[in-house]
C-alpha positions in Angstrom: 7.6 26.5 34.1 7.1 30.5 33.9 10.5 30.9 33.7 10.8 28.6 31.0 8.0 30.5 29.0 9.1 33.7 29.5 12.6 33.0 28.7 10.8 31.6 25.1 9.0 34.5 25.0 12.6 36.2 25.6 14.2 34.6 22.7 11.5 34.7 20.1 11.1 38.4 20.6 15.0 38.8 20.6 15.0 36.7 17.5 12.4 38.8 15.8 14.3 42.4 16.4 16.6 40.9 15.2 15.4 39.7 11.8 13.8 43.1 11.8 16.8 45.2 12.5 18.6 43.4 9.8 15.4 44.1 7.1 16.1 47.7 8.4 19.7 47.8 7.9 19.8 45.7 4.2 16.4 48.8 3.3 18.6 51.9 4.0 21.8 50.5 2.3 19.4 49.5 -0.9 18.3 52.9 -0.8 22.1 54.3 -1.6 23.4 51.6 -3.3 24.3 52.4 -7.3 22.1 50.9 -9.9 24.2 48.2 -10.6 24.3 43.7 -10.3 25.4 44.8 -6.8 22.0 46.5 -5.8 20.3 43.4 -7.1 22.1 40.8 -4.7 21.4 43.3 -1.8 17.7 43.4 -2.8 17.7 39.7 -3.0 18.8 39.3 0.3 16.1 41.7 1.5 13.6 39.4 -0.5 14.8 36.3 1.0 14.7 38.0 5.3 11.1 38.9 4.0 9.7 35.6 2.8 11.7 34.4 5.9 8.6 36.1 8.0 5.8 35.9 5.5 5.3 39.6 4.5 4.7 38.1 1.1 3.4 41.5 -0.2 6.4 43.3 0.8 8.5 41.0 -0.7 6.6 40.8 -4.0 6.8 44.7 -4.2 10.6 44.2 -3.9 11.1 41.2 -6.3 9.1 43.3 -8.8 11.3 46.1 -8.8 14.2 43.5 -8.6 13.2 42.2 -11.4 12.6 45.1 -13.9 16.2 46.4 -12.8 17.9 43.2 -13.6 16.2 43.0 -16.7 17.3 46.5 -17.4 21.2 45.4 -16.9 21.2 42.0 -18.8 21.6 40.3 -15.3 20.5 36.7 -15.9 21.1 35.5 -12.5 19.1 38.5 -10.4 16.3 37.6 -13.3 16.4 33.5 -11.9 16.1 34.3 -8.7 13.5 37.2 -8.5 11.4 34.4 -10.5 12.2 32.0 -8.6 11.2 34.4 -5.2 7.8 35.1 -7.1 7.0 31.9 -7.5 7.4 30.7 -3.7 5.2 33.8 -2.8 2.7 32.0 -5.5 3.0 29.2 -3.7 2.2 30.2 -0.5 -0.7 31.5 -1.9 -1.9 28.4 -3.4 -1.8 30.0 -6.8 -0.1 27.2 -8.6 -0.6 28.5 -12.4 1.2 32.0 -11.5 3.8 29.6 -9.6 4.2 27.1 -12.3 4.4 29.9 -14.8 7.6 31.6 -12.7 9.2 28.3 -11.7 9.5 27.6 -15.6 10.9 31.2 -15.9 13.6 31.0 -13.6 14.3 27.3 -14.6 14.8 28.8 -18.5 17.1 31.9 -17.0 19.1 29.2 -15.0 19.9 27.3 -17.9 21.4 29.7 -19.3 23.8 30.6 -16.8 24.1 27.1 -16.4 23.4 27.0 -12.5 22.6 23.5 -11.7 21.6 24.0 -8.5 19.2 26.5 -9.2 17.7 24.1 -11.5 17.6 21.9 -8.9 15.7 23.9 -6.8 13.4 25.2 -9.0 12.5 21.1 -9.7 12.1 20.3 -6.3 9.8 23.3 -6.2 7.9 22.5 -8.7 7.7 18.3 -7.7 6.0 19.7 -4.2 3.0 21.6 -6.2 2.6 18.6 -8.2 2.7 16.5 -5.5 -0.1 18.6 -3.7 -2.2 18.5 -6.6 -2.0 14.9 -6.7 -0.3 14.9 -10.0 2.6 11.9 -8.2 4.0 10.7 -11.2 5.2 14.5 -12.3 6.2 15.5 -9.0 8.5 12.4 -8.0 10.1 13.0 -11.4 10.8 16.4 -10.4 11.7 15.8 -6.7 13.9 12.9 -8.2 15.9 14.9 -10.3 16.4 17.3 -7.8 17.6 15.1 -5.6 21.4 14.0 -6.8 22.3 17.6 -6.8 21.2 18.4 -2.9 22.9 14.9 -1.9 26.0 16.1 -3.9 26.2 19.9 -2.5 25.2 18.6 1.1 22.1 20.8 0.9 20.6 19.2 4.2 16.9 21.9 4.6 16.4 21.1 0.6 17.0 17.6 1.1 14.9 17.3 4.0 12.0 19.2 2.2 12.9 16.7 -1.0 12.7 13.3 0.9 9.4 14.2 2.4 7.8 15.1 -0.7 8.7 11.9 -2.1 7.4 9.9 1.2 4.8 11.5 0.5 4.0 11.1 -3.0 5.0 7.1 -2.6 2.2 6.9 0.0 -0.3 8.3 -2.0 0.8 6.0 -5.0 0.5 3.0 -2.7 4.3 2.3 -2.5 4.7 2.0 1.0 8.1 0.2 1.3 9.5 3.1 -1.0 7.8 5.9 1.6 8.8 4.5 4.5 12.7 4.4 2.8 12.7 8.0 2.2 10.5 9.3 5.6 14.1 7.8 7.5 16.0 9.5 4.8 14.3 12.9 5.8 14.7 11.8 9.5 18.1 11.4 9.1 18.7 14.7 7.9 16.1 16.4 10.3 18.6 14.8 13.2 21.4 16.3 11.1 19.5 20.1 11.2 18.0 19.5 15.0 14.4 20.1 13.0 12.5 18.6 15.8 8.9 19.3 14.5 10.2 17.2 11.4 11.6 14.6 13.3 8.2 13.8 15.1 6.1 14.1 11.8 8.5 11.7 10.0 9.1 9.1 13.2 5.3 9.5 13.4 4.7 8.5 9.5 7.1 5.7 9.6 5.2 4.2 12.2 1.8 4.6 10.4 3.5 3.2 7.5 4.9 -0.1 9.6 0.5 -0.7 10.9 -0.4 0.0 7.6 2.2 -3.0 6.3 1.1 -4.7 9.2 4.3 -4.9 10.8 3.1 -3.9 14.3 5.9 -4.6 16.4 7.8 -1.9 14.3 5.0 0.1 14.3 4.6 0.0 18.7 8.5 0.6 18.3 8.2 4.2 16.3 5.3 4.9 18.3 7.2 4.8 21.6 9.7 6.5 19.8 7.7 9.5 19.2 6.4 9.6 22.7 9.4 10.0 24.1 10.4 12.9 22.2 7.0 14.6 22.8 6.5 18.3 24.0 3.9 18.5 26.6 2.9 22.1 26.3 3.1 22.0 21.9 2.4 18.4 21.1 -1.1 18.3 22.7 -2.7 16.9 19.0 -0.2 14.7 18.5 0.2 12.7 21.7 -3.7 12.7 22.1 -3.5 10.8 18.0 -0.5 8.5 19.3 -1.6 7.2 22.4 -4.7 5.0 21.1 -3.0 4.2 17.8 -0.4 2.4 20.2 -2.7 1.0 22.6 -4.5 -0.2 19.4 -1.0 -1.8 18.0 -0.2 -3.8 21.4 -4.3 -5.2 21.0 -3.0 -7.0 17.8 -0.5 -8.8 20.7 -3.3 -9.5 23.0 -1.0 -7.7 25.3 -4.1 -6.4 27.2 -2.2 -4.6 30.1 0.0 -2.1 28.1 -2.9 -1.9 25.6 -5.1 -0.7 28.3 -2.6 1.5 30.2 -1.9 3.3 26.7 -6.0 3.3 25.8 -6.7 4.7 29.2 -4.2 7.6 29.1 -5.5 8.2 25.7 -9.4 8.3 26.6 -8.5 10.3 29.3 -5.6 12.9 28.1 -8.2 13.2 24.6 -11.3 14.0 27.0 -9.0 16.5 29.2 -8.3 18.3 26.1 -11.3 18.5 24.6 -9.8 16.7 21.2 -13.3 15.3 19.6 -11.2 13.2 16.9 -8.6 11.6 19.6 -11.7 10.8 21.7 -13.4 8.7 19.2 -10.4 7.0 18.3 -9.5 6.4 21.7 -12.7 4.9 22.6 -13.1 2.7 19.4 -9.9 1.2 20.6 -11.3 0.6 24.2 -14.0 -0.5 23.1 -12.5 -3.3 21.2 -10.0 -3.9 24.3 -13.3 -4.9 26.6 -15.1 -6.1 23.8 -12.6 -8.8 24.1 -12.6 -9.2 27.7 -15.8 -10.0 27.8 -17.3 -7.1 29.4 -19.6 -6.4 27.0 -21.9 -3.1 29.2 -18.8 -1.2 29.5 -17.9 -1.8 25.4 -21.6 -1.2 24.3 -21.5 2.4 26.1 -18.1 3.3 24.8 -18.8 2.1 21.2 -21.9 4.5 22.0 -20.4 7.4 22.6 -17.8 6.5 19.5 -20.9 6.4 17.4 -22.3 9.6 18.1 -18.7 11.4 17.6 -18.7 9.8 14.5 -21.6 11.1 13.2 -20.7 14.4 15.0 -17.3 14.8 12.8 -18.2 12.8 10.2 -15.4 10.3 10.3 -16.0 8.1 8.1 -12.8 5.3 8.5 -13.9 5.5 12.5 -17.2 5.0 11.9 -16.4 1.6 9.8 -14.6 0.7 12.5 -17.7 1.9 14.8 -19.6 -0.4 12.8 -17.5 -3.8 12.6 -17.0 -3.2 16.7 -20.8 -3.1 16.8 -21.0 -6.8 14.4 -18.8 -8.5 16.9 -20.4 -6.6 20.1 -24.1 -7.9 19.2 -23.2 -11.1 17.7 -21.3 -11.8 21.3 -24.3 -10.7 23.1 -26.6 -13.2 20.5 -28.5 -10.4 19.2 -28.3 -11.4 15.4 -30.8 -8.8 14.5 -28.8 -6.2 15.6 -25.9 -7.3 14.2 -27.2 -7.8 11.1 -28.8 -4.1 11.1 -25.2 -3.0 11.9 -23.6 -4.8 8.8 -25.5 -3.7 6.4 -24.1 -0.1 7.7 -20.8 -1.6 7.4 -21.2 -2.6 4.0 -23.2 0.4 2.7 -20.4 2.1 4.2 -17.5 0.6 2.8 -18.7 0.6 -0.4 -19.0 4.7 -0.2 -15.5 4.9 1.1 -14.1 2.1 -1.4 -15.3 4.6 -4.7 -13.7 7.8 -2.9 -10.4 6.8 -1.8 -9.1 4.5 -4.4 -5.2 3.7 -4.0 -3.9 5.7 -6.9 -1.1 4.1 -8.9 1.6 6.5 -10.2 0.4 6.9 -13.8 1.1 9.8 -16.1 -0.9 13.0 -15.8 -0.9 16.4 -17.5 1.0 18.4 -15.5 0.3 22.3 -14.7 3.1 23.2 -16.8 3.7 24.4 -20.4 7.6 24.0 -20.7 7.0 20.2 -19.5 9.2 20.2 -16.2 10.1 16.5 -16.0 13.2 16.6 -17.6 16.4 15.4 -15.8 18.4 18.6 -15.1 21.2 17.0 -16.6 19.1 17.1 -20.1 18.0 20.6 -20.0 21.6 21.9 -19.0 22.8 19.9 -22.2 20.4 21.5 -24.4 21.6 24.5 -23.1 25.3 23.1 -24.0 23.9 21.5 -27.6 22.8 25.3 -28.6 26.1 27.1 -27.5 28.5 24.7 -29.5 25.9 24.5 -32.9 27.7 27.7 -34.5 31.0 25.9 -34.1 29.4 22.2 -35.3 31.5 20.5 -38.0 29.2 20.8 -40.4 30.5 24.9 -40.7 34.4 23.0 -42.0 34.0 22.1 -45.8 37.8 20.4 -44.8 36.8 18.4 -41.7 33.1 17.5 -43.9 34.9 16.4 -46.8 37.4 14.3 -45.0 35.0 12.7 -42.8 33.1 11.8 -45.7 36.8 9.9 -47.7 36.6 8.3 -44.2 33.2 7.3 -44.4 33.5 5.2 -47.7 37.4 3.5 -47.3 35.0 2.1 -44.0 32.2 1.3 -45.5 34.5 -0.7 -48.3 36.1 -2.6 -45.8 33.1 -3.3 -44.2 31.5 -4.8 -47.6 34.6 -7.4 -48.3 34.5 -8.1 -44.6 30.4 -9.2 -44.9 31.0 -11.1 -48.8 34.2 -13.1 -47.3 31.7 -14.8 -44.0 28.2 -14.4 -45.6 28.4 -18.2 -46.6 30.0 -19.2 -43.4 27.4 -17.1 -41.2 24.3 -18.9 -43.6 26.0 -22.7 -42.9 26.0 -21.9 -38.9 22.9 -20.9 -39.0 21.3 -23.5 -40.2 23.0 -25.8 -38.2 21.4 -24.1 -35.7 18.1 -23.9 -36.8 18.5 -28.1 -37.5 19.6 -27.8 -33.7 16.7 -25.4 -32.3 14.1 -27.7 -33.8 15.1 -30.6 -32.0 16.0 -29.1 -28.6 12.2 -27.8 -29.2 10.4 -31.3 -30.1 13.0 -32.8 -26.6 11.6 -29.9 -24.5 7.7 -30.5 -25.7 8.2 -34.4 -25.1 9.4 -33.5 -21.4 7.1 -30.9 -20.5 4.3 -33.3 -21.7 5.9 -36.1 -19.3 5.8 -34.1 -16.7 2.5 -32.6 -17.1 1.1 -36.1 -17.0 2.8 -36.5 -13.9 1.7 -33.9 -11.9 -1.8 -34.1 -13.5 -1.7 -38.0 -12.3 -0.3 -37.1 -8.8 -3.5 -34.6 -8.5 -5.8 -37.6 -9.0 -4.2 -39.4 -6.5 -4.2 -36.9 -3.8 -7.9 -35.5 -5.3 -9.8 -39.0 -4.6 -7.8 -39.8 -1.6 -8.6 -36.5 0.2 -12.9 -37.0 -1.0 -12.8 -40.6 -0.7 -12.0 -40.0 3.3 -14.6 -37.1 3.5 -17.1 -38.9 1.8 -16.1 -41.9 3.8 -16.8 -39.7 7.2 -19.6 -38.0 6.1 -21.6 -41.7 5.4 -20.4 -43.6 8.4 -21.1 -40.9 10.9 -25.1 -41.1 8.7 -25.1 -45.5 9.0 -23.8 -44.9 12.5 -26.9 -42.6 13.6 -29.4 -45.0 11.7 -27.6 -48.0 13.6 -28.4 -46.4 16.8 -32.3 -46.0 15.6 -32.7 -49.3 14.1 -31.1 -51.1 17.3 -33.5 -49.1 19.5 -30.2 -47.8 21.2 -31.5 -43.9 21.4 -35.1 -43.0 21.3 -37.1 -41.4 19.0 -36.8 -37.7 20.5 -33.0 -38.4 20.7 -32.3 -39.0 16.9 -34.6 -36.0 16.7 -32.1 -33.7 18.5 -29.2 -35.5 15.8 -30.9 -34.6 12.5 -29.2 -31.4 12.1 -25.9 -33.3 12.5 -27.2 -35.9 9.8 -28.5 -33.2 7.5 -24.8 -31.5 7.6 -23.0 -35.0 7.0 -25.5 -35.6 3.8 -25.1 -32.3 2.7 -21.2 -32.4 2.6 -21.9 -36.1 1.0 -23.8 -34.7 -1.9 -21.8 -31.8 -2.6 -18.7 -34.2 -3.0 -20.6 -36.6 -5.0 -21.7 -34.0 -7.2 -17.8 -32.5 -7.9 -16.6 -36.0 -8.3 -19.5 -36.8 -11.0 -18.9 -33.5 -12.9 -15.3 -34.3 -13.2 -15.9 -38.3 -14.3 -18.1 -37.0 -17.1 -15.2 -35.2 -18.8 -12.1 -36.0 -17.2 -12.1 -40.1 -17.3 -8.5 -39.7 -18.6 -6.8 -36.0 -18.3 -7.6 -34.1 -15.1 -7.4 -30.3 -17.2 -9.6 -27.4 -15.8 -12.8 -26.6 -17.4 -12.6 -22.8 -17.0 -15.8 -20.8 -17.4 -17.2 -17.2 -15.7 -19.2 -17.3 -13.0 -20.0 -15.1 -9.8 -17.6 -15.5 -6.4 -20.5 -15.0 -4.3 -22.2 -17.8 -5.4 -19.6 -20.0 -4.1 -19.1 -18.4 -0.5 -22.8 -18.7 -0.2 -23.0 -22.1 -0.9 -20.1 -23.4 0.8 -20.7 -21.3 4.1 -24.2 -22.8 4.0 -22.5 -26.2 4.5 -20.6 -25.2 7.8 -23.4 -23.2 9.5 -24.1 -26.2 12.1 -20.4 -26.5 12.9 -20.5 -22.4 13.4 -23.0 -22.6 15.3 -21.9 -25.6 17.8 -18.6 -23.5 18.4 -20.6 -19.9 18.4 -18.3 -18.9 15.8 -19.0 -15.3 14.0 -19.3 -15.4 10.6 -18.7 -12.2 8.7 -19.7 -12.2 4.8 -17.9 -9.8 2.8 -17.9 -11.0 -0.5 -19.1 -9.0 -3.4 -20.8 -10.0 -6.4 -18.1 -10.3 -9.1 -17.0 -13.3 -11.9 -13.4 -15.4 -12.0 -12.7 -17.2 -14.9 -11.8 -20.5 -13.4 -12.9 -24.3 -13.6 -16.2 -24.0 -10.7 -16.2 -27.3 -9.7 -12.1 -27.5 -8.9 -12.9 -23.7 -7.0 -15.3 -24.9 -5.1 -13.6 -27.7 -3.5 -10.7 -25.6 -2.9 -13.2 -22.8 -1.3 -15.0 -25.5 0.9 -11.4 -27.2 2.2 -10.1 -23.2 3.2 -13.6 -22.5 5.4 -13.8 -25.9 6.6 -10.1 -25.1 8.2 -11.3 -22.1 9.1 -13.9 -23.0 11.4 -11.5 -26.3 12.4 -8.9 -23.5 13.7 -11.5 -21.1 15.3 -12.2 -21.3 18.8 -15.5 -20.4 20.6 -16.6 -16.6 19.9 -13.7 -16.8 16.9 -14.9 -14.7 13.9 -14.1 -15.7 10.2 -14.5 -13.5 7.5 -14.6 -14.4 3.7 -13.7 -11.4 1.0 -13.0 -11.2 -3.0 -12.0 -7.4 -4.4 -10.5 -6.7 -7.3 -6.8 -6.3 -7.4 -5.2 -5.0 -10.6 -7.5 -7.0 -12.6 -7.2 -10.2 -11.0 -9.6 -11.8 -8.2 -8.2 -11.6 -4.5 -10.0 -13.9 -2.8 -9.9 -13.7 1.1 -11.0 -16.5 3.9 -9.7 -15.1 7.3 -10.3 -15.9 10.8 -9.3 -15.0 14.3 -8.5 -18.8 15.6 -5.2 -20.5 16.7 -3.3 -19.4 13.6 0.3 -21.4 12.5 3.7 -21.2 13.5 6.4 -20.5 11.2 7.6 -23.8 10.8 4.1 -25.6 10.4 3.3 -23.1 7.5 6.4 -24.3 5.1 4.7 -27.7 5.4 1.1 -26.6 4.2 1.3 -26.8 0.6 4.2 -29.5 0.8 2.9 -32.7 -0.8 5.8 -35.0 0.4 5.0 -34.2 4.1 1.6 -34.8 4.2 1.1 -32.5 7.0 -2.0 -32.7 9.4 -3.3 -31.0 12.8 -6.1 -31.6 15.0 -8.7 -29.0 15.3 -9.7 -26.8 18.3 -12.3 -29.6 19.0 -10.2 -32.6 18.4 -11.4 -32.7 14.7 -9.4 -35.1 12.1 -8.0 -34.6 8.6 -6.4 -36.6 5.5 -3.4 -33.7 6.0 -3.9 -33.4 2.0 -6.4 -30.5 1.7 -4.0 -27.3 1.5 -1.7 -29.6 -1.3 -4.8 -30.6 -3.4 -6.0 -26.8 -3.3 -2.7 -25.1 -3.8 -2.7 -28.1 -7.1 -5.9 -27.1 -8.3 -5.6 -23.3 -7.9 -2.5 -23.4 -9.9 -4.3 -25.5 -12.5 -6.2 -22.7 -13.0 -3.4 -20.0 -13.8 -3.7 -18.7 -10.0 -1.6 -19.0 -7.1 -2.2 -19.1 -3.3 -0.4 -18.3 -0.1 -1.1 -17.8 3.6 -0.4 -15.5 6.0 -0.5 -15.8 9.6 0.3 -15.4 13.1 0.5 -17.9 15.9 -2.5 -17.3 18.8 -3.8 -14.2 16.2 -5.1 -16.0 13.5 -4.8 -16.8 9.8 -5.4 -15.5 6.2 -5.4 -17.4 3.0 -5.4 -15.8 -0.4 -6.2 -17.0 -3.7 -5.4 -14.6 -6.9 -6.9 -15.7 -10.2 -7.8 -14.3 -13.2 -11.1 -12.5 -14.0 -11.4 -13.3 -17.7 -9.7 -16.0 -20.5 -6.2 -14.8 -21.6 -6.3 -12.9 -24.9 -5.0 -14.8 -27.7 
């Protein structure tokens, strides 16, 4: 390993004489050379070995002088590129205004020598300040533009810098699938150039990308990948930040051996190297690992020692996740109070971090620059193009104008007889088809009515058939019990024990009765929403009230995170269909399960949420959900029964309502089901 070291040592000192002896070399022949375009490429060169080892001020002295001598011989191109070599040294200095001001300099001085690839650059340049600002919609066009001309010249470093600063940018604008298509596009080159630091940050983002999109197995795949390809001795950070996020990714799998073999290494290695944020993470993740292995001590003193990190570093995301750890950890253990201390953390929380990092959406923003840098290059070199040719424009030939203008009337003529000659023609076809239009209109209203009715009649059927068996269960489980009391079959103390049973079953009774009596007052013949505002909340409260025996019974968690906004639905149809998804969910859920129920807003519309942790559905048995020819029906975890119509009649009634709904889920991990509606009555 010393030799190894000092034969680095070796090279990077050989590397740097030599860099230095060539600064010396290209200084003494500037110092001889005649004042002339040739003196200017030498001092460029000069420039360039200088930024090369960031002795910024040396190289700004140069450019200057650079500068004022290529001004002084009309050189255009040593005046584009001292600009352009000032505004990277702005840049490094994080003066953006002095580097926008430069870029747009050298951009201007390109144009005229019309060097599209120094356009190029210079976009790509400025596409990575915007991008740092957070101005994404300026920079991707810049970076865009840029783009087609590296790809086309084989400009692999400019590429590479180009197709990470668009990764980048589509992340922050929250389109992943369009970051993770350019982060292997700047892998791909990185392979190309052997840039091995870029090749771990981009595997590394891909990977994040693939949790974050919640494909996992691709996610375990790029993590391995960047493993492998670790340097013990450099990479310290980084493998100390990999190792729990893939522990963490095989946990999804319930894979608890290589999750804890990757958790273990990571608590350890993170500890070792005294890396406070890779620690935390680390032991949120195996905290959750024995968390669900049931051995509760050893969680409750790791998601300890997370906490106090936390709050040491103040990370915020871990400390969520501290939080939700703690729910479930305390909840297990049946200490409610603490659990409910602990959400109210949560929520206060995630409420802070929910009005700080907002996704942002690439919308357009002023950008830095005066001389508006989002042009395509192929635009500004035509303007460049447009200005050369105007002295030589047609309009200068009295000939050519007058002859053009002979032209212009013999067409115009023509053009007049041609119109006169099919004007009656053209006014008989058209209203032949106008006769036409009108009754292909009054057909297609007749059949879209017909089937309306249709569907709207197959929604009764499947409506009253899915409450007539509820309601149906719910009363003869209540005669049953009072049977039992009446025949003196169980004593007094015994029916006693039952009454919370009963009180569920009347509950659910009532709460169907009152739906189906809403609707019978209005709806005797049409079954069309009544859409009104009203609060989300409202509804998860109510409806989770009705399942808290069952959740109880199984010792299922119940994790309310619901948020007190309005949908602009019909309430009665949204709270059957609200009451059918959390009746599932506790169905599906086994014992310490956890189900959560969420609404946000999602570009304007309501995202409603009911998830849990329970059996979840295969791929097959989820095309048959929302089928309603297949009338498709499982047991639950305890044997419980069902009419197999509840999913049909929701996905009916949700759709009634100008919303749609879908489901999501994995077999032995659980299930999500979203409803999207709208938040307020269409505009007119």
């Amino acid at each position: 390993m010393k030799q190894l070291l000092t034969l680095a040592v070796c090279l990077t000192s050989l590397f740097v004489f030599s860099q230095n002896e060539k600064i010396d070399e290209l200084t003494v022949q500037l110092t001889y050379q005649n004042q002339d375009s040739t003196k200017v490429e030498m001092s460029l060169m000069l420039i360039n070995e200088l930024y090369a080892i960031e002795d910024y001020n040396k190289a700004l002295l140069y450019v200057n002088q650079t500068s004022k001598l290529s001004e002084k011989l009309k050189y255009t191109k040593g005046l584009a590129e001292s600009s352009y070599y000032r505004a990277l040294i702005y840049t490094e200095r994080n003066d953006y205004f002095n580097a926008i001001d430069n870029y747009n300099r050298s951009r201007k001085y390109y144009l005229q020598i019309s060097d599209t690839l120094g356009v190029a650059k210079v976009s790509n340049s400025i596409g990575l300040i915007e991008i740092k600002r957070g101005n994404y919609a300026v920079g991707l066009k810049n970076s865009l533009s840029a783009i087609d001309i590296f790809e086309k010249q084989g400009l692999r470093n400019e590429l590479s810098s180009a197709y990470n600063n668009l990764a980048e940018a589509y992340f922050k604008t929250n389109q992943i699938d369009k970051a993770i298509d350019f982060n292997f596009k700047a892998l791909e080159v990185r392979k190309l150039i052997n840039d091995n630091k870029g090749i771990k940050a981009s595997t590394k983002n891909i990977a994040d990308l693939y949790s974050i999109r919640k494909e996992h197995r691709k996610a375990i795949e790029y993590y391995e990948k960047v493993l492998e390809i670790l340097n013990p001795e450099t990479d310290k950070d980084l493998r100390g930040e990999i190792l729990p996020k893939l522990g963490s990714e095989y946990l999804r799998f319930k894979e608890f051996d290589k999750a804890s073999m990757y958790l273990s290494e990571g608590l350890k290695y993170n500890r070792k190297q005294g890396n406070e944020e890779g620690l935390l993470r680390a032991l949120n993740a195996v905290g959750n690992l024995n968390l669900q292995k049931r051995k509760v001590k050893l969680a409750e003193l790791q998601l300890n020692e997370a906490y106090a990190i936390a709050q040491k570093i103040d990370n915020k995301t871990e400390l969520l996740e501290n939080y939700k750890l703690h729910i479930a950890l305390d909840s297990t253990r049946g200490y409610f109070q603490n659990a409910f201390f602990w959400q109210n953390k949560y929520y206060d929380l995630k409420e802070t971090l929910a009005e700080v990092d907002q996704p942002i959406f690439p919308i357009e923003v002023d950008p830095l620059d005066i001389n508006d840098p989002t042009n395509s290059i192929e635009d500004d070199l035509n303007k460049v193009d447009n200005k050369t040719k105007e002295k030589s424009s047609w309009f200068n030939n009295p000939l050519v104008l007058y002859g053009t203008i002979a032209a212009l009337v013999i067409l115009l003529t023509l053009l007049l007889f041609n119109w006169l000659k099919t004007k009656t023609y053209k006014d008989t076809i058209l209203e032949q088809n106008d006769k036409l239009a009108q009754e292909q209109e009054r057909n297609e209203a007749i059949l879209e009515q017909t089937h309306h009715l249709e569907e709207v009649n197959q929604v009764k059927d499947k409506l009253f058939s899915i409450v007539s068996h509820d309601l149906k269960d719910s009363i003869s489980s209540i005669k049953a019990f009072l049977d039992l009391l009446k025949e003196d079959s169980i004593s007094r103390d015994e029916f006693n024990d039952l009454i919370p049973e009963l009180s569920e079953n009347a509950n659910n009774a009532s709460s169907l009765l009152f739906n189906l009596l809403n609707w019978s007052k209005s709806q005797m013949q049409n079954l069309e929403p009544k859409p009104e505002l009203f609060n989300m909340q409202e509804i998860f409260h109510n409806k989770m009230a009705l399942v808290e025996q069952k959740v109880e019974d199984k010792r299922i968690v119940l994790i309310d995170e619901s948020q007190r906004d309005f949908v602009y639905a019909d309430k009665s149809m949204l709270e059957i269909v609200i009451q059918n998804l959390i009746t599932n969910a506790v169905k599906f859920s086994r014992t310490g399960d956890v189900i959560t129920v969420s609404n946000q807003d999602v570009n304007g519309k309501a995202l409603i949420c009911v998830e849990d942790t329970g059996v979840g559905i295969s791929r097959e048995n989820i095309d048959k959900l929302f089928n309603a020819n297949k009338n498709f029906t499982t047991v639950g975890t305890k044997n419980e029964k069902g009419t197999g119509l509840g999913l049909t009649i929701a996905k009916d009634l949700v759709e009634l309502n100008n919303g749609r709904i879908w489901v999501e889920s994995t077999q032995n991990v659980g299930s999500k089901f979203f409803i999207e509606l709208p938040k307020a009555a269409p505009q007119a």
